[in-house]
SEVEXFI-269802 format. One record per residue: residue in one letter; chain; x, y, z of N, C-alpha, C in turn. Coordinates in nm, 4 decimals, decimal comma, padded with zeros to 6 digits. Layout:
aa/ch/n_x/n_y/n_z/ca_x/ca_y/ca_z/c_x/c_y/c_z
a/A/X/Y/Z/X/Y/Z/X/Y/Z
...
This chain:
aa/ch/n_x/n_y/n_z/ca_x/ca_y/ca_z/c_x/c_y/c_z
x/A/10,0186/08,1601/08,8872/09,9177/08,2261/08,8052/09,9376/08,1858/08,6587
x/A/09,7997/08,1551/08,5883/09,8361/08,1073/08,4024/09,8822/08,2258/08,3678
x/A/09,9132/08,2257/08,2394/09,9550/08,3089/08,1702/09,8420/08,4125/08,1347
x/A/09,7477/08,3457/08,0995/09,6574/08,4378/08,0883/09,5841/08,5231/08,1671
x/A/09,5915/08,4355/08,2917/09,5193/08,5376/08,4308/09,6481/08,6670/08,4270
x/A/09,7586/08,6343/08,4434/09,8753/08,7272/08,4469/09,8730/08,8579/08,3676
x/A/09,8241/08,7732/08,2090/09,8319/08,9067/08,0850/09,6635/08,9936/08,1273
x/A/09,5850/08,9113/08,1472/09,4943/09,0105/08,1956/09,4888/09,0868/08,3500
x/A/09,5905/09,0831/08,4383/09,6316/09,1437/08,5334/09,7097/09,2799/08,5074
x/A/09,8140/09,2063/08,4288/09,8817/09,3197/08,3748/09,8158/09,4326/08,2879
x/A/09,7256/09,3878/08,2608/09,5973/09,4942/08,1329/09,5381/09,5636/08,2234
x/A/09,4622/09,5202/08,3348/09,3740/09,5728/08,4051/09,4544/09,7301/08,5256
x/A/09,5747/09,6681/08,5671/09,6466/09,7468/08,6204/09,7361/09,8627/08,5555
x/A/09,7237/09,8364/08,4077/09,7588/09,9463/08,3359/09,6852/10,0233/08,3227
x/A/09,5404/09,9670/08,2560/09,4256/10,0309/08,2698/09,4164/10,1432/08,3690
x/A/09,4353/10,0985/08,4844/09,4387/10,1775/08,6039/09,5650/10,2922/08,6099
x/A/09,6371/10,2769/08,6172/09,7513/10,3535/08,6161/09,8213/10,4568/08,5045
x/A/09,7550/10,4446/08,3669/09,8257/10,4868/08,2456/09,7628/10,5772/08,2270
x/A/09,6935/10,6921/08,3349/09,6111/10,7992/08,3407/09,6738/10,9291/08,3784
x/A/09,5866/11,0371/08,3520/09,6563/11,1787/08,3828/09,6511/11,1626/08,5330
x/A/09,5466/11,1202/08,6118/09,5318/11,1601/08,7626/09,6420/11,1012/08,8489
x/A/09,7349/10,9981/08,8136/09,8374/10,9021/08,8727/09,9428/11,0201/08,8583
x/A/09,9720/11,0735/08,7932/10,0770/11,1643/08,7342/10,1174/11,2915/08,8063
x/A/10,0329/11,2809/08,9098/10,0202/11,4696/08,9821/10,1688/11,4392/09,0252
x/A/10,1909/11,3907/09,1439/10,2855/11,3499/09,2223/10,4253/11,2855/09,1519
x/A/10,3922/11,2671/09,0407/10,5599/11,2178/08,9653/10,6282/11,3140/08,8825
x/A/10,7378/11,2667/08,9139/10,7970/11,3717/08,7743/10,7677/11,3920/08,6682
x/A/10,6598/11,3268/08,5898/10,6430/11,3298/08,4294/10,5721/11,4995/08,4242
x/A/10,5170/11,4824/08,5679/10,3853/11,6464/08,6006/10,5274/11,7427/08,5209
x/A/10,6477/11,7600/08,5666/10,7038/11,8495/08,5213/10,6878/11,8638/08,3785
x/A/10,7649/11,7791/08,2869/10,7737/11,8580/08,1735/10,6199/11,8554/08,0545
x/A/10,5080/11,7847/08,1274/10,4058/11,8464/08,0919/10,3742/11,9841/08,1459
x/A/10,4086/12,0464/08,2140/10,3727/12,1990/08,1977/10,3987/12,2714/08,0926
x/A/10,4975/12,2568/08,0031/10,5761/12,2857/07,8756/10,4559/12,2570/07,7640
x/A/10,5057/12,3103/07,6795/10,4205/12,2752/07,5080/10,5118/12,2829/07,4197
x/A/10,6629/12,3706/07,4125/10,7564/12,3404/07,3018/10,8622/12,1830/07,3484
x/A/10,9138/12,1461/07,2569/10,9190/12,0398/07,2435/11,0157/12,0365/07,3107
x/A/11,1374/12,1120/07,2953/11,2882/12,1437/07,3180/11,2523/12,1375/07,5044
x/A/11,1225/12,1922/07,5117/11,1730/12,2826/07,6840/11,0867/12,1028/07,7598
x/A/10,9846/12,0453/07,6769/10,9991/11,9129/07,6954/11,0921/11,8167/07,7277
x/A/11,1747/11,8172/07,6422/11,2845/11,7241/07,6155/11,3547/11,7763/07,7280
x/A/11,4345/11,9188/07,7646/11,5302/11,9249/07,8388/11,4748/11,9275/07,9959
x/A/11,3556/11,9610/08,0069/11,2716/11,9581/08,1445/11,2698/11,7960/08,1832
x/A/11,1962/11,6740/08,0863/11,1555/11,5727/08,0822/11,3596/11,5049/08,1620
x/A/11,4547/11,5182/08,0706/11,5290/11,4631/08,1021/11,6449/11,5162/08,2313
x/A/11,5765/11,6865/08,2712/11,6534/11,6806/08,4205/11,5909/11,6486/08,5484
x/A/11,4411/11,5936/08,5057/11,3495/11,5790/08,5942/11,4049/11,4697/08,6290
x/A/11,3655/11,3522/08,5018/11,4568/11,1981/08,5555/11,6043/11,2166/08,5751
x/A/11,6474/11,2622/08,6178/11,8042/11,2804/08,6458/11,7592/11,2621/08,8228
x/A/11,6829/11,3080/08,8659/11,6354/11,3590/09,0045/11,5288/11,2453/09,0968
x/A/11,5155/11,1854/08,9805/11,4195/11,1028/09,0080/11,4189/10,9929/09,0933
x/A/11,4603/11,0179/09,2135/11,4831/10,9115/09,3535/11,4427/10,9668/09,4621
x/A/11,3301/10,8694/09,5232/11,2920/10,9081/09,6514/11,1976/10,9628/09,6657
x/A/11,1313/11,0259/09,7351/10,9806/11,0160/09,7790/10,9394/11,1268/09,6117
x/A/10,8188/11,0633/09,5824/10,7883/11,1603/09,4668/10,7327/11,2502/09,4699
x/A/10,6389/11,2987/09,6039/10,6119/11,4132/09,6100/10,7370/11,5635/09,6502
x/A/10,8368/11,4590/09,7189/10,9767/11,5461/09,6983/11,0661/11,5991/09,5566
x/A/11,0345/11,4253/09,5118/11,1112/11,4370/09,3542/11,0258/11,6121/09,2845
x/A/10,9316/11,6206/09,2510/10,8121/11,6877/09,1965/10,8954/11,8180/09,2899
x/A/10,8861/11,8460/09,4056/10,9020/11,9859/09,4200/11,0211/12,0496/09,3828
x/A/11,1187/11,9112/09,3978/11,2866/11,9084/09,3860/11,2716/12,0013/09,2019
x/A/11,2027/11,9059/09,1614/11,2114/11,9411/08,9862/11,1546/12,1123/08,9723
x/A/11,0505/12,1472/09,0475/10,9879/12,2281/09,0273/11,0893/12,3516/09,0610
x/A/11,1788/12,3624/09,1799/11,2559/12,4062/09,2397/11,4090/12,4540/09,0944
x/A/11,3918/12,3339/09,0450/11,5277/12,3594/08,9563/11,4615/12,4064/08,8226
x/A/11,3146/12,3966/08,7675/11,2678/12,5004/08,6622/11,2921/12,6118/08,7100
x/A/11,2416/12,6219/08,8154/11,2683/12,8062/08,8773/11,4217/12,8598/08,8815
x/A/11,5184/12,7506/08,9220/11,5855/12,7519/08,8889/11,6818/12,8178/08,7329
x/A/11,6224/12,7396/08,6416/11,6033/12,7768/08,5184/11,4833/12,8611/08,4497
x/A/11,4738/12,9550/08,5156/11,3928/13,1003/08,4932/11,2745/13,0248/08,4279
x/A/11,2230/12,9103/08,4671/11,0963/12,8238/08,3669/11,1413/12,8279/08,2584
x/A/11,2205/12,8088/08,1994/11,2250/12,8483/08,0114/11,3961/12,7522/08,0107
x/A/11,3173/12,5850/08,0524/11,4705/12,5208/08,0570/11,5301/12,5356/07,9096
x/A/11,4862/12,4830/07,7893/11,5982/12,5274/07,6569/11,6681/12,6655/07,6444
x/A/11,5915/12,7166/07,6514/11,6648/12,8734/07,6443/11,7624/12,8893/07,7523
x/A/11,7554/12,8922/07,8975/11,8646/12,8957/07,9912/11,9783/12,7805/07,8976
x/A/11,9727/12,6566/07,9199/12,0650/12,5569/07,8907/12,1403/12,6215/07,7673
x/A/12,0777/12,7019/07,6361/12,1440/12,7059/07,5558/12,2266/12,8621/07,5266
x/A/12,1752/12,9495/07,6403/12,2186/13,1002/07,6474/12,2581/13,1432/07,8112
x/A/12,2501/13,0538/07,9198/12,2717/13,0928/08,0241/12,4396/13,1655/08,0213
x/A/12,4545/13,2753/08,0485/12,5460/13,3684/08,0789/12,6108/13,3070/08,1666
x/A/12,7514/13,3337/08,2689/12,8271/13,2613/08,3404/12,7320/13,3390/08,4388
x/A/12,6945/13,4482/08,4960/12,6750/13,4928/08,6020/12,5258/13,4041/08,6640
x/A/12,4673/13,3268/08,5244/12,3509/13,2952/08,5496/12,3772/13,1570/08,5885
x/A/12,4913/13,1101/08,5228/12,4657/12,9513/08,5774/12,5843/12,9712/08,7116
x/A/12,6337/13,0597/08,8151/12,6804/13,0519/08,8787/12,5742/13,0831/08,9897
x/A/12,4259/13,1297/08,9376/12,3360/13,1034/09,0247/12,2993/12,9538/09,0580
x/A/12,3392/12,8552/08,9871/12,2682/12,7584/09,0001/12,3447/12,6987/09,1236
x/A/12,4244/12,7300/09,1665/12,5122/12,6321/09,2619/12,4472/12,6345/09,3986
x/A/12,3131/12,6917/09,4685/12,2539/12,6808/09,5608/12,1807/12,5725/09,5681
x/A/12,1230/12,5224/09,4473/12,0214/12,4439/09,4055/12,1084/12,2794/09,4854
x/A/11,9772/12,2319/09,5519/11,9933/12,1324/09,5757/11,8720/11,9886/09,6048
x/A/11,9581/11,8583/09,5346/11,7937/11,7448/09,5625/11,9034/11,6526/09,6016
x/A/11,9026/11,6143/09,7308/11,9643/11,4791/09,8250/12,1090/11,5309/09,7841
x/A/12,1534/11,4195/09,6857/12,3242/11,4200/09,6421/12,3353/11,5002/09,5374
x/A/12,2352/11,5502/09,4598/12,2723/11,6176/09,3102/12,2640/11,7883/09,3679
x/A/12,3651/11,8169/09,3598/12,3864/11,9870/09,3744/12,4194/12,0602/09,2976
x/A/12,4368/12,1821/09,2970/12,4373/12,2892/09,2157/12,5511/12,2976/09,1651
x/A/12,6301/12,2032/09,1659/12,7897/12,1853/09,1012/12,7391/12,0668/08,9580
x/A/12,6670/11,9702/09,0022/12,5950/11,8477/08,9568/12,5094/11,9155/08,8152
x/A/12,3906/12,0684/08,8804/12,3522/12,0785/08,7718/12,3809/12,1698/08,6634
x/A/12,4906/12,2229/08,7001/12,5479/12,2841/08,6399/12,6563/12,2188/08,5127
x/A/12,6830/12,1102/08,5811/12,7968/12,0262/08,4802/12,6562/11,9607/08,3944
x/A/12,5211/11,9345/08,4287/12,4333/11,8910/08,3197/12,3927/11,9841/08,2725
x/A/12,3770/12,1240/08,2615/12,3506/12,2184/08,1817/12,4301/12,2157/08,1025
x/A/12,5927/12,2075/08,1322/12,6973/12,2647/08,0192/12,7004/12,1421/07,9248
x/A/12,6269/11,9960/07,9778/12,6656/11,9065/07,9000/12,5512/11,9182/07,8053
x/A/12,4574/11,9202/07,7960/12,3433/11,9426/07,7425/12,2968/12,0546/07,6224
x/A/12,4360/12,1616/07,6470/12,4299/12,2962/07,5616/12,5111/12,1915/07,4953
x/A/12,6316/12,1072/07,4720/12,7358/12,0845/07,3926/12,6782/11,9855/07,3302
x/A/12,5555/11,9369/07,3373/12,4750/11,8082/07,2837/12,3896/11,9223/07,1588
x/A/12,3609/12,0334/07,2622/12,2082/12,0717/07,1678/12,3112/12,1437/07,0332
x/A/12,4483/12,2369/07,0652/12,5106/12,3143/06,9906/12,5319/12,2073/06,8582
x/A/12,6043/12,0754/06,9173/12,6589/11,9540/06,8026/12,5385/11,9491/06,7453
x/A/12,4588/11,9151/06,7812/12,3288/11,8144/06,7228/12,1981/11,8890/06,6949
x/A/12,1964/11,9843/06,7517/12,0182/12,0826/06,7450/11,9336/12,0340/06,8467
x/A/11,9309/11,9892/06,8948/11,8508/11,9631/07,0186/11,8729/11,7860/07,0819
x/A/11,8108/11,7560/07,1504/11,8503/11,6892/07,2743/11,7315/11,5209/07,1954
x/A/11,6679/11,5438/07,1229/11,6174/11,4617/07,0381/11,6662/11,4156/06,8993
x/A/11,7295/11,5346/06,8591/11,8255/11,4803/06,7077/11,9297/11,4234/06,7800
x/A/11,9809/11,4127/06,8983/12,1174/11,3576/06,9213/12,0039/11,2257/06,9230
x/A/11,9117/11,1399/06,9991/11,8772/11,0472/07,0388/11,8718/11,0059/06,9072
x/A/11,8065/11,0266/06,8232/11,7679/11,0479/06,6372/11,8898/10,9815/06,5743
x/A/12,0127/11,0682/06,5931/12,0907/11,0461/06,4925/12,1655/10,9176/06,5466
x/A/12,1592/10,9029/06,6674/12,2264/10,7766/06,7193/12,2086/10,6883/06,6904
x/A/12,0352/10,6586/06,7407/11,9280/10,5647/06,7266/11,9636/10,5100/06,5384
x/A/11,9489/10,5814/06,4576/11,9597/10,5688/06,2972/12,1000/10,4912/06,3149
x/A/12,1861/10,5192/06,3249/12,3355/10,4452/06,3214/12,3587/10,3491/06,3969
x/A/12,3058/10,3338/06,5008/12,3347/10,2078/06,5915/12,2388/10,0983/06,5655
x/A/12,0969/10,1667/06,6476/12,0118/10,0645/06,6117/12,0014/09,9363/06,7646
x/A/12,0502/09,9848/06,8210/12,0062/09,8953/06,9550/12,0349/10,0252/07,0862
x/A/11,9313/09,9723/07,1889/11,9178/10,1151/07,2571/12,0306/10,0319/07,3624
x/A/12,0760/09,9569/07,3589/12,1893/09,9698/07,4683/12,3455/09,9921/07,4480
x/A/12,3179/10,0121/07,2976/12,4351/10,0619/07,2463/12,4310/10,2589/07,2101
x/A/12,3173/10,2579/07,2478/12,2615/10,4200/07,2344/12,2964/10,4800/07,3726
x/A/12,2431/10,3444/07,4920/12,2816/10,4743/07,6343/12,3827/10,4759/07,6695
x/A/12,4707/10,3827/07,5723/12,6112/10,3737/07,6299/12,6955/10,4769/07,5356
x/A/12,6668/10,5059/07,4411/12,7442/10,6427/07,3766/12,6798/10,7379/07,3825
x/A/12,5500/10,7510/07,4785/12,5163/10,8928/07,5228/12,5999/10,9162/07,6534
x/A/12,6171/10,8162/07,7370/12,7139/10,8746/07,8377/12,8015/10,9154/07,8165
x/A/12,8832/10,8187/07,7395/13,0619/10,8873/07,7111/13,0387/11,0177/07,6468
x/A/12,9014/11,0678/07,5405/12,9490/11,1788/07,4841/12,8860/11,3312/07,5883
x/A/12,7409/11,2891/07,6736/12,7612/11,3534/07,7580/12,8486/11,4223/07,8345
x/A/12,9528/11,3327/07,9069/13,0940/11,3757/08,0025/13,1973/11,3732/07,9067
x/A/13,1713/11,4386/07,7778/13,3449/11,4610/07,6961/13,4153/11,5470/07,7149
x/A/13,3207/11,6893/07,8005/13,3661/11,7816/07,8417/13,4591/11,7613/07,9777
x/A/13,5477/11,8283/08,0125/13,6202/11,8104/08,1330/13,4815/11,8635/08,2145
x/A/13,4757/11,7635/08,3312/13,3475/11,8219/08,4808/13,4229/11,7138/08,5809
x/A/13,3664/11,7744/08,7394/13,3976/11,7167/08,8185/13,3648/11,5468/08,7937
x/A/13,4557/11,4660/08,8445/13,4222/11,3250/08,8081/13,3030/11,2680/08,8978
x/A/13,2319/11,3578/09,0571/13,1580/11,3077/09,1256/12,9985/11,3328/09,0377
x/A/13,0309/11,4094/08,9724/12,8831/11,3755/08,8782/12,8361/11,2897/08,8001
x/A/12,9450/11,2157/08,7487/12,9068/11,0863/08,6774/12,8305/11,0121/08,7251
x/A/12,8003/10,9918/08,8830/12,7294/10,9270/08,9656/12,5806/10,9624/08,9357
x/A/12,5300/11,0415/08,8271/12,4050/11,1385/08,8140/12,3921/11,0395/08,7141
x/A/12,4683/11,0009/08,6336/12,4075/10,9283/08,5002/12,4584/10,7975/08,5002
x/A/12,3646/10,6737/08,5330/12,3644/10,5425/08,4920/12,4778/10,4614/08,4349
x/A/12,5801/10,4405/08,4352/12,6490/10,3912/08,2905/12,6080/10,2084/08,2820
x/A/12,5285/10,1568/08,1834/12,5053/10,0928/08,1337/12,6405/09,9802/08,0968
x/A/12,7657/10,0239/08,0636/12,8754/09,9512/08,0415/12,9028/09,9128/08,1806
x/A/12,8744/09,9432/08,3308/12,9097/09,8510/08,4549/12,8099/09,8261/08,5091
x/A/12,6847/09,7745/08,4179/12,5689/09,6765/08,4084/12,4639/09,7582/08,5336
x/A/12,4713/09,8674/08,4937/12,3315/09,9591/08,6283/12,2077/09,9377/08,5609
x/A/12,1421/09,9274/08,6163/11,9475/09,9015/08,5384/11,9334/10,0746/08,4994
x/A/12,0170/10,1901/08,4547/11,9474/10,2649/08,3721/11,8064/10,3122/08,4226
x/A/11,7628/10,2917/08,5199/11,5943/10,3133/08,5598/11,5690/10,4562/08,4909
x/A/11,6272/10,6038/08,5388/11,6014/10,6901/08,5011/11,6001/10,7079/08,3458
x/A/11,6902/10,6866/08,2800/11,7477/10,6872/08,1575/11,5931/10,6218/08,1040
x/A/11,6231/10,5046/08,1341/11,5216/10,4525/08,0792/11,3681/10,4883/08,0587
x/A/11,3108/10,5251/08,1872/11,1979/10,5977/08,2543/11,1606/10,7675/08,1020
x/A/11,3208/10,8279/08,1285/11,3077/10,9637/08,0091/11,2846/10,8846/07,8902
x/A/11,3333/10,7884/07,8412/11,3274/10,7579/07,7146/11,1500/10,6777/07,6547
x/A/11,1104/10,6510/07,7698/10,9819/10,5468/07,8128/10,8538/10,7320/07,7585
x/A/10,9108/10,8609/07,8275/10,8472/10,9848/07,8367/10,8308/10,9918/07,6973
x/A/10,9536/10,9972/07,6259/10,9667/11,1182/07,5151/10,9499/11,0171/07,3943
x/A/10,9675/10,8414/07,3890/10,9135/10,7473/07,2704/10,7323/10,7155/07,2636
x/A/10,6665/10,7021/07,4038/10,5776/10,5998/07,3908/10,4916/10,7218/07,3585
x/A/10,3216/10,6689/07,3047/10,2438/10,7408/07,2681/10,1515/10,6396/07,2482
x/A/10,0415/10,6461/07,3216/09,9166/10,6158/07,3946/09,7718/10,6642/07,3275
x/A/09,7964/10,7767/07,3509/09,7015/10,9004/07,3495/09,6235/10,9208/07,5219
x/A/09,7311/10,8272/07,6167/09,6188/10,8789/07,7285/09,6500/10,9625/07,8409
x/A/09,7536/11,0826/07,7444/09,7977/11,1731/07,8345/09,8655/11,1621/07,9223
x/A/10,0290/11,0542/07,9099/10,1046/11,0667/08,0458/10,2111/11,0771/07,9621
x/A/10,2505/10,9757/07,8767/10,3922/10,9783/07,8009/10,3894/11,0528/07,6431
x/A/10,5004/11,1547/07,5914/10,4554/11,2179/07,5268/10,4775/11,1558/07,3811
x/A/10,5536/11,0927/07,3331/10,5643/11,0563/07,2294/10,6473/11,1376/07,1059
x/A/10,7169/11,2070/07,1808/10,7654/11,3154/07,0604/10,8769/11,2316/06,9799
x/A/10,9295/11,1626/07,0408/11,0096/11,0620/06,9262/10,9807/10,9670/06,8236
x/A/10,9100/10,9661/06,7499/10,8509/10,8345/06,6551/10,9534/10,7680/06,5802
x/A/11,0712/10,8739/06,5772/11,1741/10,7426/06,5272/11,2518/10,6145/06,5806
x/A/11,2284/10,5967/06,7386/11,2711/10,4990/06,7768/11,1074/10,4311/06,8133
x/A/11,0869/10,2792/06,7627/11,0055/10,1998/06,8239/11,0208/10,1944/06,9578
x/A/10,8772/10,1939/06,9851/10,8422/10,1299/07,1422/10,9161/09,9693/07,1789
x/A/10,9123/09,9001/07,0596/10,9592/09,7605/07,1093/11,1224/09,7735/07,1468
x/A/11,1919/09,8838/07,1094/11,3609/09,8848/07,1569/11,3410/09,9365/07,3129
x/A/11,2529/09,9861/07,4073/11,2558/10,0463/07,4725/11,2602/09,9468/07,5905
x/A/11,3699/09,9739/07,6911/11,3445/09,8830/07,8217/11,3072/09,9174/07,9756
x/A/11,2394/09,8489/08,0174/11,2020/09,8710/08,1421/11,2679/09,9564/08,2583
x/A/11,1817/10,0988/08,3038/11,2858/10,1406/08,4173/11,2331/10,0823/08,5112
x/A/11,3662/09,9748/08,5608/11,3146/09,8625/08,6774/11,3880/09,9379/08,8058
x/A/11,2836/09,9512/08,9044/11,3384/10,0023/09,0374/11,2694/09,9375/09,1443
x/A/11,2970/09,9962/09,2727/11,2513/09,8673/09,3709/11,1060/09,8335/09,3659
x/A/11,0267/09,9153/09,3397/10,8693/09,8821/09,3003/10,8318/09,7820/09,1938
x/A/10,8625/09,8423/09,0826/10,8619/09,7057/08,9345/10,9110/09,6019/08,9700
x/A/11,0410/09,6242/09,0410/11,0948/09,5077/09,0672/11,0120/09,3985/09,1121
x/A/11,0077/09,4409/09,2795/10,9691/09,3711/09,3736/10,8135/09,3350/09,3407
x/A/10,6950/09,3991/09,2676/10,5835/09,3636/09,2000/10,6549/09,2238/09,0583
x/A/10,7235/09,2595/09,0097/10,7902/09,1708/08,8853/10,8312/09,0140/08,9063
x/A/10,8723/09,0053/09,0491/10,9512/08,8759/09,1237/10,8098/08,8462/09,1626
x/A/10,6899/08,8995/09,2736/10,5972/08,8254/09,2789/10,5051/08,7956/09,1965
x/A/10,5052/08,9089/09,0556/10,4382/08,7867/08,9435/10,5085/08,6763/08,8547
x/A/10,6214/08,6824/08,8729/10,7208/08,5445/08,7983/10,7661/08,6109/08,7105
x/A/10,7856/08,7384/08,6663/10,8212/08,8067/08,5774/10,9851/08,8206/08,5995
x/A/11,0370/08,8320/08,6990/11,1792/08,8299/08,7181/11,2413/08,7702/08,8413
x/A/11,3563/08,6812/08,7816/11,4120/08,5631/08,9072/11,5302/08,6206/08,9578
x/A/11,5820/08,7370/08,8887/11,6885/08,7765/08,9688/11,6763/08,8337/09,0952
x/A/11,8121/08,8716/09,1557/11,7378/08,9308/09,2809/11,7874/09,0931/09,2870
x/A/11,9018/09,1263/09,2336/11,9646/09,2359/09,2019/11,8970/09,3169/09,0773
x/A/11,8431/09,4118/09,0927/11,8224/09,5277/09,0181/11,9081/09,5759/08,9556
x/A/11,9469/09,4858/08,8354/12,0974/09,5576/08,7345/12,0338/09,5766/08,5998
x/A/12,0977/09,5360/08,4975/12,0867/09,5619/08,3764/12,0602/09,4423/08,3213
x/A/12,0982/09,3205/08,3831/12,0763/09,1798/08,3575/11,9505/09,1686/08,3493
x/A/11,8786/09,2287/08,5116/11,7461/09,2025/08,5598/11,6586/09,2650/08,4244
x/A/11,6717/09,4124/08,3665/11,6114/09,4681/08,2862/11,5994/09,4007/08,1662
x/A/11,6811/09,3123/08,1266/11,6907/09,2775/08,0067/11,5939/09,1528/08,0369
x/A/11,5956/09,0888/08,1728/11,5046/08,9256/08,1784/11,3356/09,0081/08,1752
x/A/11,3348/09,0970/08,2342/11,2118/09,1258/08,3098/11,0819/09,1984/08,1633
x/A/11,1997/09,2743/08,0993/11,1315/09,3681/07,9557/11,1126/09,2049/07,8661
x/A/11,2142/09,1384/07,8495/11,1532/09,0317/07,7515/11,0322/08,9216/07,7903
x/A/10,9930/08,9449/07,9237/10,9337/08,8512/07,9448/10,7439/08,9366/07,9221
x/A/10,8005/09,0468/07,9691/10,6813/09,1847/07,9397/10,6397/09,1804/07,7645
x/A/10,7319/09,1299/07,7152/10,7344/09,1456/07,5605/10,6778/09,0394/07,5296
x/A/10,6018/08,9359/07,6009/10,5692/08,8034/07,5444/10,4230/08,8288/07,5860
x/A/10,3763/08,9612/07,6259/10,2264/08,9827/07,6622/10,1840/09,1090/07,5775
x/A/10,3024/09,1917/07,4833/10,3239/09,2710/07,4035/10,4350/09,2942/07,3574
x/A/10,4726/09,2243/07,2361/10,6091/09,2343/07,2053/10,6356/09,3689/07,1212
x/A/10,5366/09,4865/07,1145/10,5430/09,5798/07,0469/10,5491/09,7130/07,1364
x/A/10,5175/09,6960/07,2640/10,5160/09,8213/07,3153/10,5291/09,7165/07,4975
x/A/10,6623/09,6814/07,5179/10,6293/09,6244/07,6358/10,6318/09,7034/07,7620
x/A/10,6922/09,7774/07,7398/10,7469/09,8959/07,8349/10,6141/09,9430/07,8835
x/A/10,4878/09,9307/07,8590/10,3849/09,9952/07,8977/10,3322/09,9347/08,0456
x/A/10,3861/09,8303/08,0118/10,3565/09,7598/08,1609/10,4239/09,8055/08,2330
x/A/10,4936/09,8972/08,2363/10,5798/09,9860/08,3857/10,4586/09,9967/08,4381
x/A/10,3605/10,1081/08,3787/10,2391/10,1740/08,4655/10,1644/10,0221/08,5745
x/A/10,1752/09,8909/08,5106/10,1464/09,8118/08,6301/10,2195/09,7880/08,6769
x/A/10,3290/09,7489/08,7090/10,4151/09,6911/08,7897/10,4334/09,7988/08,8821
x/A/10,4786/09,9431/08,8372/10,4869/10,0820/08,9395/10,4207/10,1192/08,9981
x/A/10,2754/10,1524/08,9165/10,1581/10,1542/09,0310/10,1582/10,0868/09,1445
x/A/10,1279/09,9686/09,0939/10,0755/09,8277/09,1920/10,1858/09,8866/09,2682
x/A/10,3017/09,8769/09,2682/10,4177/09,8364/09,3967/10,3591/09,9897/09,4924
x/A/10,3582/10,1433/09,4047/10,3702/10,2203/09,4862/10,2288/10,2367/09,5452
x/A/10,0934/10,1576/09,5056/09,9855/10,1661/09,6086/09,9734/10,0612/09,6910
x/A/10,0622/09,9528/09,6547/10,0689/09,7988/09,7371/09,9103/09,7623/09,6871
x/A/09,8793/09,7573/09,5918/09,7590/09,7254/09,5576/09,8166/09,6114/09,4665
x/A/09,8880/09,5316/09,4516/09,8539/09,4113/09,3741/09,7636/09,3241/09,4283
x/A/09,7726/09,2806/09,5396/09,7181/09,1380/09,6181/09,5106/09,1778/09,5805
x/A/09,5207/09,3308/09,5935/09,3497/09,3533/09,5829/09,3401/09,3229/09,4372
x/A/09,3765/09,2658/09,3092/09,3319/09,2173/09,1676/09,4198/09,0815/09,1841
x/A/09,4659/09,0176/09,2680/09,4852/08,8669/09,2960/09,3404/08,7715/09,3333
């Protein structure tokens, strides 16, 4: 395919996909129910924590752990009583359990207590570093500074033993980009869209390799870094937007019908 049939493929399938109606069934539905920013941010980022496997599961899984969190996720995270977060240990989605979200509640109060919320930490990082893969890699270590079971680490990505970040990435894709067409919220304007990289998972992927967009074959961090720069040569300012085609397409198998 030219380049240009490609960049207008990729337009047309965003077109399609970068809508409120695509959204019922994914996790983003969660922390749009919210309107303060805080219950955004902390909804938006335990949703993608969860975010594997069928999405109409993901979605109830999430919905399950707001209720969880009395609907009012900032306020629980930053005042939950012991008796309250010893409710949480029933809660369960596949491997992440109520031991799992409990060690991300307590990590998340020790982010919001240091920093004021869960966006000035991204803020103040983002300002001092200045490259986002040097950002998700000292959000992990400072995440788990607290003593927690070590099987939860398995919940968060680490970027330093080269994982593609999908989720990580996916929250950060929520809470930077801004559209205006009602899916991603944009509450961050201090980090550019152009630092932002692709959450590549088996859909992007496997849509990404049959448009020539990526030659690897492993879904790591390598792959993210070939696949976002090559996305960046059809928008080097906001490339990340092309998730909505590559994800769509893979999860309706609708590429071959705009071939």
């Amino acid at each position: 395919m030219e380049r240009q049939e490609l960049g207008e493929l990729l337009e047309v399938l965003y077109r399609k996909y970068n809508a409120p109606d695509f959204i019922e069934h994914d996790p983003i539905s969660i922390p749009h129910r919210y309107t303060r920013k805080e219950d955004i941010e902390i909804s938006g980022f335990l949703s993608a924590t969860i975010a594997w496997g069928n999405r109409k599961a993901i979605v109830r899984s999430c919905g399950r752990m707001m209720e969880f969190l009395d609907n009012a996720p900032h306020d629980f995270v930053v005042n939950a009583s012991e008796r309250e977060l010893a409710m949480l240990h029933s809660y369960v989605h596949r491997t992440f359990n109520g031991d799992d979200l409990t060690v991300f509640v307590l990590a998340l109060r020790q982010l919001i207590v240091r920093h004021g919320s869960l966006g000035r930490y991204f803020e103040q990082q983002w300002r001092e570093l200045g490259d986002m893969r040097r950002v998700l890699s000292r959000f992990r270590a400072d995440f788990f500074v607290a003593e927690h079971p070590r099987r939860a680490e398995k919940h968060l990505s680490s970027i330093d033993k080269g994982a593609a970040c999908k989720r990580l990435n996916m929250f950060l894709r929520w809470m930077v980009r801004r559209d205006g067409h009602g899916v991603d919220f944009g509450l961050w304007d201090f980090i550019p869209t152009s630092a932002l990289y692709l959450p590549l998972d088996v859909h992007s992927g496997n849509v990404g390799r049959e448009l020539g967009l990526l030659r690897r074959s492993q879904n790591d961090w390598k792959s993210v870094e070939e696949i976002t720069s090559a996305l960046a040569a059809f928008d080097p300012e906001d490339p990340v937007r092309f998730d909505f085609s590559l994800f769509g397409a893979g999860i309706d198998k609708a590429l071959h019908e705009h071939i």
